[in-house]
N, C-alpha and C positions, 0 to 999 in steps of 0.2 A: 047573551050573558056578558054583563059585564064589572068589574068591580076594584078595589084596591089590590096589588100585587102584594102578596105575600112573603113574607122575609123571614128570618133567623131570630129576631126579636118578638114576630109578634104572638100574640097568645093565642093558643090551637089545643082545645082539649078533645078529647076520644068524645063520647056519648055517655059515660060513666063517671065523667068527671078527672080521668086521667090526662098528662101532659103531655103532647105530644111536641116531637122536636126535629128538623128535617138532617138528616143524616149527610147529603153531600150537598147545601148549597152557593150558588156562585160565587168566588173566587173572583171573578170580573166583574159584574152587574149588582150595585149596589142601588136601594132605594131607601129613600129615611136614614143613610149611612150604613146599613145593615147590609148583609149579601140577600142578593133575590132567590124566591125556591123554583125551579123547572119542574115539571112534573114527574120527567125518569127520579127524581131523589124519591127516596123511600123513607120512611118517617117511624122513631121507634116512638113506643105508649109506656108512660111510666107514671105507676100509681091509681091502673085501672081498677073502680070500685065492684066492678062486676064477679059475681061469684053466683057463677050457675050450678041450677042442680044437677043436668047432664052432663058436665065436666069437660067441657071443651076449651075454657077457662079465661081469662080475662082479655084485654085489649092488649096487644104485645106490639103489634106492626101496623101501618098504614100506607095504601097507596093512593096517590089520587087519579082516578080515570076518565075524568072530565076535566077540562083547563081550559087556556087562556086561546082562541082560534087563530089572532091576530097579533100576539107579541111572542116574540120567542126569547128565551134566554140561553146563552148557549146550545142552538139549536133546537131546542125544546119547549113547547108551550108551557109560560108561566101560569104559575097557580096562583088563583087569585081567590078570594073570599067567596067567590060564586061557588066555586067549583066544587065538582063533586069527588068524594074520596070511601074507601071502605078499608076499613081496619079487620085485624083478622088476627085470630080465630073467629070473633063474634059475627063478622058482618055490619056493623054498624057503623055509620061515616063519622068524620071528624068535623067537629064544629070549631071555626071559627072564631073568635071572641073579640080581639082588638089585633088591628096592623094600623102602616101608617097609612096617611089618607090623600097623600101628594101624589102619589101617582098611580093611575086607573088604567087598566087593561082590560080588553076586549075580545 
């Protein structure tokens, strides 16, 4: 799995169409100018479209649990556009949409 390193700028919506945005990331490790996202950062969802009839209710949080095998960012594997992630309450992953494209992790 391999793909663009993921950052603070780029655009990450839920599966409903909401925005998703990464809560802690680096401080140190900038790519495209932007800070890079580690996987430990948690990602909140805002302006999830989802309204279920069971009431367990829209896309609030995300984590990702698949990343980056071979780059770390502060210790931590980076998240990269491959990777996989699941939002919650819904269970559904977060998509990807545009980052920058200069630098690729593995």
């Amino acid at each position: 799995m391999s793909g663009p390193i993921l950052h603070l700028g780029a655009s990450v919506t839920c599966s409903h169409g909401g925005q998703a945005l990464p809560v802690s990331p680096s401080a140190r490790v900038l790519v495209g100018g932007q800070p890079a996202v580690a996987q430990t950062s948690p990602w909140t969802v805002a302006g999830c479209g989802f309204v279920p009839p069971g009431g367990n209710g829209p896309c609030v949080t995300a984590n990702y649990v698949v990343a980056a095998t071979r780059v770390l960012i502060d210790g931590a594997p980076a998240v990269l556009m491959s990777s996989t992630s699941i939002c919650s309450p819904t269970g559904t992953p977060l998509i990807p949409v545009q980052a920058q494209t200069r630098v690729v992790g593995m």
